[in-house]
PyMOL Python script that loads the backbone (N, CA, C, O; Angstrom):
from pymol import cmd

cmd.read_pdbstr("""\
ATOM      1  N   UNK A   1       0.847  -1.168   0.000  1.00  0.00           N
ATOM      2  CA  UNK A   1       0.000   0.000   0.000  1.00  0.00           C
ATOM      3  C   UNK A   1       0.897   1.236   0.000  1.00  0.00           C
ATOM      4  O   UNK A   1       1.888   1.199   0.729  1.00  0.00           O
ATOM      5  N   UNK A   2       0.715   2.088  -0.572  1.00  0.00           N
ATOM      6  CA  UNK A   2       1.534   3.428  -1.117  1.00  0.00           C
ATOM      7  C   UNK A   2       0.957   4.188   0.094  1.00  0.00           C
ATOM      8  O   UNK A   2      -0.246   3.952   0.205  1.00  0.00           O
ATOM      9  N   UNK A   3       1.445   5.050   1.065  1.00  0.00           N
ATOM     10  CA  UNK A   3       1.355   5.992   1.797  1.00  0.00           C
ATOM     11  C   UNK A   3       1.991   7.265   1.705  1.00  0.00           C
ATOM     12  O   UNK A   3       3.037   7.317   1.058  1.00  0.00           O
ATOM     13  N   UNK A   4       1.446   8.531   2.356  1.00  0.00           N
ATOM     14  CA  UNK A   4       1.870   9.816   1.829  1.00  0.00           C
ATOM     15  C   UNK A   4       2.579   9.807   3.763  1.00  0.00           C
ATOM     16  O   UNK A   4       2.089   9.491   4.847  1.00  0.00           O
ATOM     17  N   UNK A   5       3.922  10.339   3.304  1.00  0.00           N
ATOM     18  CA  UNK A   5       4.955  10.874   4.740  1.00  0.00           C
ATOM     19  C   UNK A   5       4.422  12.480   4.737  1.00  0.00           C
ATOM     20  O   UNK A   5       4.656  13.214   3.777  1.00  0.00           O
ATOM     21  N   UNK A   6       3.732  12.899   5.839  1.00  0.00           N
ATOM     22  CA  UNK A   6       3.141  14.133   5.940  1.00  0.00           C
ATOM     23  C   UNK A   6       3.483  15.061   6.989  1.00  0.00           C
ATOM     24  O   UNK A   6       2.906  14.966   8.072  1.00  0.00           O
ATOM     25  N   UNK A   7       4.249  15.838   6.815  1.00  0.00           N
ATOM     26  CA  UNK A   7       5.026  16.592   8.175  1.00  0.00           C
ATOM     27  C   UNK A   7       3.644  17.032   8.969  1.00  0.00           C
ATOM     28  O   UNK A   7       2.561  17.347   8.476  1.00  0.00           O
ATOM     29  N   UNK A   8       4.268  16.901  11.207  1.00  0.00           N
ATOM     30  CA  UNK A   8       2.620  17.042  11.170  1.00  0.00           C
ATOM     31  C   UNK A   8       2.845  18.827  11.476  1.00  0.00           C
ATOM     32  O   UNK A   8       1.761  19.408  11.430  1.00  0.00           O
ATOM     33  N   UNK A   9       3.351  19.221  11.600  1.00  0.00           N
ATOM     34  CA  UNK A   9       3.962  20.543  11.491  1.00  0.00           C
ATOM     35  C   UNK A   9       3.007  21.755  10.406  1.00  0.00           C
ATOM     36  O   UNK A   9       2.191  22.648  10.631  1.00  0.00           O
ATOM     37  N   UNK A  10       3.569  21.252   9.344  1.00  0.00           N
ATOM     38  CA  UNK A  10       3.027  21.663   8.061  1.00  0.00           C
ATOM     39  C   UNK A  10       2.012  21.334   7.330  1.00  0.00           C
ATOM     40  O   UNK A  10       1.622  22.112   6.459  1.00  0.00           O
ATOM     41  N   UNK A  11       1.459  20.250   7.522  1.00  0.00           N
ATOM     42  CA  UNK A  11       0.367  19.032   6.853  1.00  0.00           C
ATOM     43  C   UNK A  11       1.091  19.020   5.226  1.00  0.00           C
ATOM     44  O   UNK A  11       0.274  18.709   4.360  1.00  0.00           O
ATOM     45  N   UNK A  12       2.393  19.293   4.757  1.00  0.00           N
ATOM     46  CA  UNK A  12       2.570  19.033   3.486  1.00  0.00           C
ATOM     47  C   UNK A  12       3.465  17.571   3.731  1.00  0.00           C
ATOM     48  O   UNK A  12       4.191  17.140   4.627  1.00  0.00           O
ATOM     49  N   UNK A  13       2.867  16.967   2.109  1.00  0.00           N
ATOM     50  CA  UNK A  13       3.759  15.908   1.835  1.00  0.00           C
ATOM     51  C   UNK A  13       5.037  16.321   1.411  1.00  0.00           C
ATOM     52  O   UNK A  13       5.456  17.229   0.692  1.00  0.00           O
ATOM     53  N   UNK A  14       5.807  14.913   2.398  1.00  0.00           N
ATOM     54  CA  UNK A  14       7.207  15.128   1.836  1.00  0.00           C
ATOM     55  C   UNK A  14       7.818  13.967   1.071  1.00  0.00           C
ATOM     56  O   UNK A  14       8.723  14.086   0.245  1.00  0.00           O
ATOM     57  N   UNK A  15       7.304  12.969   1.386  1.00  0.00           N
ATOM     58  CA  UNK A  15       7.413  11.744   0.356  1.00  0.00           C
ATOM     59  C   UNK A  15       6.124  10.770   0.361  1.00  0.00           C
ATOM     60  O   UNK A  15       5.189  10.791   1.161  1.00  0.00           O
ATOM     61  N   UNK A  16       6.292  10.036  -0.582  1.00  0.00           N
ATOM     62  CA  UNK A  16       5.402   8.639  -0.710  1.00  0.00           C
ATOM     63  C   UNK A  16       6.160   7.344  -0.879  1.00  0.00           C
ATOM     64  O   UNK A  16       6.936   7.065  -1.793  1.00  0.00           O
ATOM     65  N   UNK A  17       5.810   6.604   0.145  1.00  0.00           N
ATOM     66  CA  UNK A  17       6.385   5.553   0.898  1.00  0.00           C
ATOM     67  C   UNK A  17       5.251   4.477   0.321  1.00  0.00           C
ATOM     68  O   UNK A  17       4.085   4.721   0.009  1.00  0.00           O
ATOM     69  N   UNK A  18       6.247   2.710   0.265  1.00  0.00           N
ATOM     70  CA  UNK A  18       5.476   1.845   0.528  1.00  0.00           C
ATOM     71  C   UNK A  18       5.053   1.444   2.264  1.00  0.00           C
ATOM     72  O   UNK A  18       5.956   1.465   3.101  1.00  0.00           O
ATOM     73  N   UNK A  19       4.016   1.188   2.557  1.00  0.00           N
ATOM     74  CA  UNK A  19       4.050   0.948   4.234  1.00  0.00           C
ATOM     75  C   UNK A  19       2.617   1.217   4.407  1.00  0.00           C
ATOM     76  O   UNK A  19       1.860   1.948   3.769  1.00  0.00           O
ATOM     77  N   UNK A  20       2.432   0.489   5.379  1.00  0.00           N
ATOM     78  CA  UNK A  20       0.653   0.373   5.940  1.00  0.00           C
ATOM     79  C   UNK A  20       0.991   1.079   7.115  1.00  0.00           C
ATOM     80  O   UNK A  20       1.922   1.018   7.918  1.00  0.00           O
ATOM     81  N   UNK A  21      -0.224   1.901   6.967  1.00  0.00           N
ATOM     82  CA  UNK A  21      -0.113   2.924   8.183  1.00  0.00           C
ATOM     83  C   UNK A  21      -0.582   2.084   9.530  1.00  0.00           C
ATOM     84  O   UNK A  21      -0.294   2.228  10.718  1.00  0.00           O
ATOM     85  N   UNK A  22      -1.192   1.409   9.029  1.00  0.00           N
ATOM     86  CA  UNK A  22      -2.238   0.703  10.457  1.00  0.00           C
ATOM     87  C   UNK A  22      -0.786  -0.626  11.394  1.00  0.00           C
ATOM     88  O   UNK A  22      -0.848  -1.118  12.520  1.00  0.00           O
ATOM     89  N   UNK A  23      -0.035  -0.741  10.658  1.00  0.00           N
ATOM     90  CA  UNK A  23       1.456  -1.556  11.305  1.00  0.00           C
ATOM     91  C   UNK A  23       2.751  -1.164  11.301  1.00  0.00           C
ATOM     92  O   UNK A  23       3.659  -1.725  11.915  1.00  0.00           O
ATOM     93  N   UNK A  24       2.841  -0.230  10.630  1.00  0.00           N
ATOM     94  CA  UNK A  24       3.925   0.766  10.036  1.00  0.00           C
ATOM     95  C   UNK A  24       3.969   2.620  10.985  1.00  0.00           C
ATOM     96  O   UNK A  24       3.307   3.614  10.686  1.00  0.00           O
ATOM     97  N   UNK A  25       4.894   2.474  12.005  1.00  0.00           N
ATOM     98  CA  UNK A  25       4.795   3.649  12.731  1.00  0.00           C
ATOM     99  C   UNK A  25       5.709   5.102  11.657  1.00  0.00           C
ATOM    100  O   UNK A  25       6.796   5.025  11.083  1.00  0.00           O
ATOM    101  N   UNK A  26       5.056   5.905  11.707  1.00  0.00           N
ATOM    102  CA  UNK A  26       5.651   7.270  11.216  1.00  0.00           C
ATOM    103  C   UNK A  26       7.102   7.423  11.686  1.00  0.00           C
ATOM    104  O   UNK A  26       7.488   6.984  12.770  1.00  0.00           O
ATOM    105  N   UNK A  27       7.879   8.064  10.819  1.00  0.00           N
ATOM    106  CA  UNK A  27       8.973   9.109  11.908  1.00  0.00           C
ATOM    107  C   UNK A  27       8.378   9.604  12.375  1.00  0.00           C
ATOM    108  O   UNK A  27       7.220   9.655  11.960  1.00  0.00           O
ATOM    109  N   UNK A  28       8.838  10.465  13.815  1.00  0.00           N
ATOM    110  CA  UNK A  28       8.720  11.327  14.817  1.00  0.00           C
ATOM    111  C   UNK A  28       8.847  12.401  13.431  1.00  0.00           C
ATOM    112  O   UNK A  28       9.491  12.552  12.393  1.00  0.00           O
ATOM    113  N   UNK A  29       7.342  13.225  14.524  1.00  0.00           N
ATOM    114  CA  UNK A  29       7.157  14.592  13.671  1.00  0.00           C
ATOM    115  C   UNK A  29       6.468  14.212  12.715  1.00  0.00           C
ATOM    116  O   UNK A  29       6.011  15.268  12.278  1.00  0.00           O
ATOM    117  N   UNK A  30       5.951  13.110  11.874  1.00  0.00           N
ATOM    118  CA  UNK A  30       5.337  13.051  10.821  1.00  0.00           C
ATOM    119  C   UNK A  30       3.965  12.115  10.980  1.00  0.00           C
ATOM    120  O   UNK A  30       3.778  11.443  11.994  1.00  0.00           O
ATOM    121  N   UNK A  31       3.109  12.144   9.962  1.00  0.00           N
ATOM    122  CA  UNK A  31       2.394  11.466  10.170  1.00  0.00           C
ATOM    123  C   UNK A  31       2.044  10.751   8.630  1.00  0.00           C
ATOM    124  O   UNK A  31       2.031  11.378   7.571  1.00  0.00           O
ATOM    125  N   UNK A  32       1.805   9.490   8.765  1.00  0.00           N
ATOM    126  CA  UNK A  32       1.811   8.191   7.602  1.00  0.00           C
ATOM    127  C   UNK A  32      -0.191   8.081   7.422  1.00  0.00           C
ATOM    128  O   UNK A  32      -1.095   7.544   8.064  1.00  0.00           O
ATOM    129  N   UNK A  33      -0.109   8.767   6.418  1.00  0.00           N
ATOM    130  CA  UNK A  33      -1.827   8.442   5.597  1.00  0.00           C
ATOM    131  C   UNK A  33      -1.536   7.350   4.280  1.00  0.00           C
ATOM    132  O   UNK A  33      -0.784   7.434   3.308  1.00  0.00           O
ATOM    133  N   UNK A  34      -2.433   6.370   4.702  1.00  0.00           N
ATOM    134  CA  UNK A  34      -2.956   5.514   3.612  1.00  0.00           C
ATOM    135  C   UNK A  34      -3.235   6.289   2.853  1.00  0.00           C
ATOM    136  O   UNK A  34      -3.754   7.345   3.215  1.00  0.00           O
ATOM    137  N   UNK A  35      -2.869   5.896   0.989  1.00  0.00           N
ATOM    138  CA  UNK A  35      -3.316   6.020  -0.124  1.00  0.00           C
ATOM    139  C   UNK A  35      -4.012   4.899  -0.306  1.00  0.00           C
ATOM    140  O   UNK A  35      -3.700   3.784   0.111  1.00  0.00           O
ATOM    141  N   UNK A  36      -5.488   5.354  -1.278  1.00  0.00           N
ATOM    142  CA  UNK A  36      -6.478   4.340  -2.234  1.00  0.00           C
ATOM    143  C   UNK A  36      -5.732   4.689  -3.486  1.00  0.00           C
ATOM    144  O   UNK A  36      -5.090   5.733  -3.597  1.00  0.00           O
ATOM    145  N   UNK A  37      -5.847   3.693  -4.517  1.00  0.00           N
ATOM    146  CA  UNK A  37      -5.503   3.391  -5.299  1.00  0.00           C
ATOM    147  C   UNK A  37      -5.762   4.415  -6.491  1.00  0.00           C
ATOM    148  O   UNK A  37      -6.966   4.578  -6.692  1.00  0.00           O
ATOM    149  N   UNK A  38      -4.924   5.145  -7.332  1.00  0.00           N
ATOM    150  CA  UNK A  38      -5.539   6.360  -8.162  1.00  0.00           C
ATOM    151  C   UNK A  38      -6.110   7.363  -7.472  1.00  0.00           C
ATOM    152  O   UNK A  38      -6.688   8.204  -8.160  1.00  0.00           O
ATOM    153  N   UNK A  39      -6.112   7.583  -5.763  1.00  0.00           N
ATOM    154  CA  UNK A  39      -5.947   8.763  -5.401  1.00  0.00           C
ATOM    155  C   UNK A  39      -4.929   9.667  -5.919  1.00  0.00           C
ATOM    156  O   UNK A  39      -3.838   9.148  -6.153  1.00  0.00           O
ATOM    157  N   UNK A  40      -5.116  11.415  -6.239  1.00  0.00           N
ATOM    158  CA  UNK A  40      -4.328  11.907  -6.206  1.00  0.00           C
ATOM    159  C   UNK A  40      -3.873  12.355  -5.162  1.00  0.00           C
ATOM    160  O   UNK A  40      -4.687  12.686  -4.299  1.00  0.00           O
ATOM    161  N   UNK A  41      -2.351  12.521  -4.883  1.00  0.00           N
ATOM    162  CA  UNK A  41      -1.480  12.593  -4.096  1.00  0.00           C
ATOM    163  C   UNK A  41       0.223  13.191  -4.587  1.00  0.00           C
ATOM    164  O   UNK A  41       0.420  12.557  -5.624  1.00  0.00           O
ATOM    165  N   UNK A  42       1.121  13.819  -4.410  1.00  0.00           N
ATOM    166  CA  UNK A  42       2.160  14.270  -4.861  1.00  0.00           C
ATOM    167  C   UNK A  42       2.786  14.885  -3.471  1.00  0.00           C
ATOM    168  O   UNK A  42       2.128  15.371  -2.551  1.00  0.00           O
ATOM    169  N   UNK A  43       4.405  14.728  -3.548  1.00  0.00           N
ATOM    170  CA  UNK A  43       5.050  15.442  -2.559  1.00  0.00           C
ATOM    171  C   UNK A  43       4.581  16.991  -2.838  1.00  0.00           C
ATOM    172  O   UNK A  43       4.057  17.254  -3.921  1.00  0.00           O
ATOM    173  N   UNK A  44       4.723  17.739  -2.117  1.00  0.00           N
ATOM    174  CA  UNK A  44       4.456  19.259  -1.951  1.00  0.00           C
ATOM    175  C   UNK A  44       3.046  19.471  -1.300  1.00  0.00           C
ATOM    176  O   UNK A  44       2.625  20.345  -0.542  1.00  0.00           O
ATOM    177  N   UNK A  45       2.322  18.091  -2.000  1.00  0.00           N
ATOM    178  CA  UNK A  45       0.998  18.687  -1.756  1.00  0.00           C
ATOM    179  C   UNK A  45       0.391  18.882  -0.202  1.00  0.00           C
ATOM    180  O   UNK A  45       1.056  18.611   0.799  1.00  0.00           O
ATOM    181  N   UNK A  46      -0.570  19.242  -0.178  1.00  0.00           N
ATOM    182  CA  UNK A  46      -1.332  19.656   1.363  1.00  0.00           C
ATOM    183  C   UNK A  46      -2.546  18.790   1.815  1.00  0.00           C
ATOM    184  O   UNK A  46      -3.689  18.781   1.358  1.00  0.00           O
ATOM    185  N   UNK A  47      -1.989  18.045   2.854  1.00  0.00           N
ATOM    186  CA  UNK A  47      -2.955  17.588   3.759  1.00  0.00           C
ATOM    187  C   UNK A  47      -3.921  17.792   4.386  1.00  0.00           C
ATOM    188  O   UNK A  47      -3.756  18.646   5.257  1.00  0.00           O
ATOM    189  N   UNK A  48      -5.368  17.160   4.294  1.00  0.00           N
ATOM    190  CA  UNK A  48      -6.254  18.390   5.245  1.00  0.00           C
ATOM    191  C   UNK A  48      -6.664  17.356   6.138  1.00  0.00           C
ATOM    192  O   UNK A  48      -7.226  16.432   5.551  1.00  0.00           O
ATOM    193  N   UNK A  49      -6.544  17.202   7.555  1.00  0.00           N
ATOM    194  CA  UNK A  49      -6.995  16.106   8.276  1.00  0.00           C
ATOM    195  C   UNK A  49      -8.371  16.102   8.552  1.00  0.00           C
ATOM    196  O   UNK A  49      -8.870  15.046   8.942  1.00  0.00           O
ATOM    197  N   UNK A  50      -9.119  17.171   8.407  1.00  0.00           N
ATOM    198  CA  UNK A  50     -10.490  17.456   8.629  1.00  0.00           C
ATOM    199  C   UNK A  50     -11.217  16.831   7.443  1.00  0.00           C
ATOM    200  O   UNK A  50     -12.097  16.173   7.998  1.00  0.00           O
ATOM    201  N   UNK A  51     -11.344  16.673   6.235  1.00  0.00           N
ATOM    202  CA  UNK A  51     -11.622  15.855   4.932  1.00  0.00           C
ATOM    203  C   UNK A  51     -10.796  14.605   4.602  1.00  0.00           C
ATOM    204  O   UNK A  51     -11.199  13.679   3.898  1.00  0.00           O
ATOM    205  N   UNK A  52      -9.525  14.689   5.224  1.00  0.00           N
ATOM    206  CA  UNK A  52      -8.798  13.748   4.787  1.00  0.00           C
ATOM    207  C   UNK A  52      -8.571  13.008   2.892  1.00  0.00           C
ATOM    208  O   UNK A  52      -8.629  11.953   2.262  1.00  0.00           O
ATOM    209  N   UNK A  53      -8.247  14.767   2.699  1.00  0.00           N
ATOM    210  CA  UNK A  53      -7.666  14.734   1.235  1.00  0.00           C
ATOM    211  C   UNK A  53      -6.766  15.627   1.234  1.00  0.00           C
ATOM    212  O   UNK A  53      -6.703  16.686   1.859  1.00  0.00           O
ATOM    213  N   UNK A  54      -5.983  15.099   0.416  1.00  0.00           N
ATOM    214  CA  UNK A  54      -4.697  15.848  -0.618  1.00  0.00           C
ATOM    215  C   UNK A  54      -4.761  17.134  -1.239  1.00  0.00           C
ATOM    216  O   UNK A  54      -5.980  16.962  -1.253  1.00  0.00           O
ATOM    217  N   UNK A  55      -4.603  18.373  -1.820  1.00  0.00           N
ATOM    218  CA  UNK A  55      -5.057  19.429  -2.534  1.00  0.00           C
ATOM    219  C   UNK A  55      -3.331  19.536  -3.207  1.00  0.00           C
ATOM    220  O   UNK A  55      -2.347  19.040  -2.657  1.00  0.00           O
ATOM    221  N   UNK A  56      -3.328  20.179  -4.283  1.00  0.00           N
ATOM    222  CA  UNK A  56      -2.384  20.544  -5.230  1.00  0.00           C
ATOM    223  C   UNK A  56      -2.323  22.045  -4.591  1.00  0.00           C
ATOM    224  O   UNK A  56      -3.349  22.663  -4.307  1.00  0.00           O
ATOM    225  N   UNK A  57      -1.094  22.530  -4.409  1.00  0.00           N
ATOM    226  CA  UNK A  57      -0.795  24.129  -3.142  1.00  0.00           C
ATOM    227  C   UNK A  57      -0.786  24.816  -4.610  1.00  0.00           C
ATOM    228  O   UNK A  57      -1.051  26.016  -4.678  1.00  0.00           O
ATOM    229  N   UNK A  58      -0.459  24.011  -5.904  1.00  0.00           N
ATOM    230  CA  UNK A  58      -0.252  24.864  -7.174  1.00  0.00           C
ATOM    231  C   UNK A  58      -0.354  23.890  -8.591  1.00  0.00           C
ATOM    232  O   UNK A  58       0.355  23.163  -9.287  1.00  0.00           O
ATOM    233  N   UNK A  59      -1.970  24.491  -8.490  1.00  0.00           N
ATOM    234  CA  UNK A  59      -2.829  23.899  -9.862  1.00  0.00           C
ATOM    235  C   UNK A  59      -2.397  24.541 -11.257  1.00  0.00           C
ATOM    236  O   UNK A  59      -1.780  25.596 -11.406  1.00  0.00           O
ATOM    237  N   UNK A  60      -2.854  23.677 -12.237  1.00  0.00           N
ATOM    238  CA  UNK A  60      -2.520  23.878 -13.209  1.00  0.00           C
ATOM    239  C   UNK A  60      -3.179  25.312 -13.567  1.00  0.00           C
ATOM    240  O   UNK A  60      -4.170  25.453 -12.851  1.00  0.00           O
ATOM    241  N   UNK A  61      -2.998  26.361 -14.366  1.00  0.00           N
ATOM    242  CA  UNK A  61      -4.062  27.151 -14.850  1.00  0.00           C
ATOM    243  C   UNK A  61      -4.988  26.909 -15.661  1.00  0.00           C
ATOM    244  O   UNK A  61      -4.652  26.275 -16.661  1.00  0.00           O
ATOM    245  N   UNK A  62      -6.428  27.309 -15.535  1.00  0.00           N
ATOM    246  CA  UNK A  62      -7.649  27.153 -16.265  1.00  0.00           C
ATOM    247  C   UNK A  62      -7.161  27.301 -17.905  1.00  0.00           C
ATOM    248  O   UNK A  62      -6.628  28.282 -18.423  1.00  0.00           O
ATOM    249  N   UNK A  63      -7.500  26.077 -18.504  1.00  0.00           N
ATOM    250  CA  UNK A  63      -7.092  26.355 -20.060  1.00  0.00           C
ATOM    251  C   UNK A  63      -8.026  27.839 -20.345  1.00  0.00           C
ATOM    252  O   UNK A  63      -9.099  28.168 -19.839  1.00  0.00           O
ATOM    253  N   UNK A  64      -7.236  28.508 -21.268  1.00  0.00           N
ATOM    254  CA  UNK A  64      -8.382  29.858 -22.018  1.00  0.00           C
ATOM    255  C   UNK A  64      -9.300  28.980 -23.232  1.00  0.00           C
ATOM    256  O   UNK A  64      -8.999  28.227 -24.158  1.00  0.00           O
ATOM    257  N   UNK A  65     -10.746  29.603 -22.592  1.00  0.00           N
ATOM    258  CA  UNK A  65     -11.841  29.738 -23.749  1.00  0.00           C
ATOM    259  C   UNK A  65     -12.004  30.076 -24.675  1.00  0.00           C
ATOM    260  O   UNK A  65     -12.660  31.117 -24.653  1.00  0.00           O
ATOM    261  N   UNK A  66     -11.722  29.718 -25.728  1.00  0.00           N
ATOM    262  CA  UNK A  66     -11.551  30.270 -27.473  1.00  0.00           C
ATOM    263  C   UNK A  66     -13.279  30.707 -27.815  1.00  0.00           C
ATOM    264  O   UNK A  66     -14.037  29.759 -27.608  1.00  0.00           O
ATOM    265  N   UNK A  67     -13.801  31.687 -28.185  1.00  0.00           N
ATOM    266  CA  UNK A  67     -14.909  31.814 -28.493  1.00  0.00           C
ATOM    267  C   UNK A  67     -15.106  32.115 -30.037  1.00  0.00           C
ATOM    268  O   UNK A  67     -16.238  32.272 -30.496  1.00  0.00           O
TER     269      UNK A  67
END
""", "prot")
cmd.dss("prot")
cmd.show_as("cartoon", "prot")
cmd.util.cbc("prot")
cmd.orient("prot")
């Protein structure tokens, strides 16, 4: 199972690890969230423990509308 290493400091990812969170203890200071499968997820990104999803800190820009 793919897990996101999540500083608990910052709530950003700093790596993605193989390891089950539920037998697999964090480093100190961090905290280990299970990934589902084709979740998105990426180092940088931001943790929200209240939803318990991932967000991109820096999305792509809106393609422009050709009219």
């Amino acid at each position: 199972m793919n897990s996101a290493v999540v500083d608990e400091g910052t709530l950003i990812v700093v790596n993605i690890i193989v390891a089950d969170p539920t037998v697999d203890p964090p480093p100190p200071g961090y905290l280990l969230i299970g990934l589902t499968d084709g979740e998105p997820c990426n180092i940088g990104w931001i943790y929200n423990p209240t939803t318990n999803t991932f967000s991109d800190p820096n999305p792509p820009p809106p393609e422009a509308v050709v009219v």
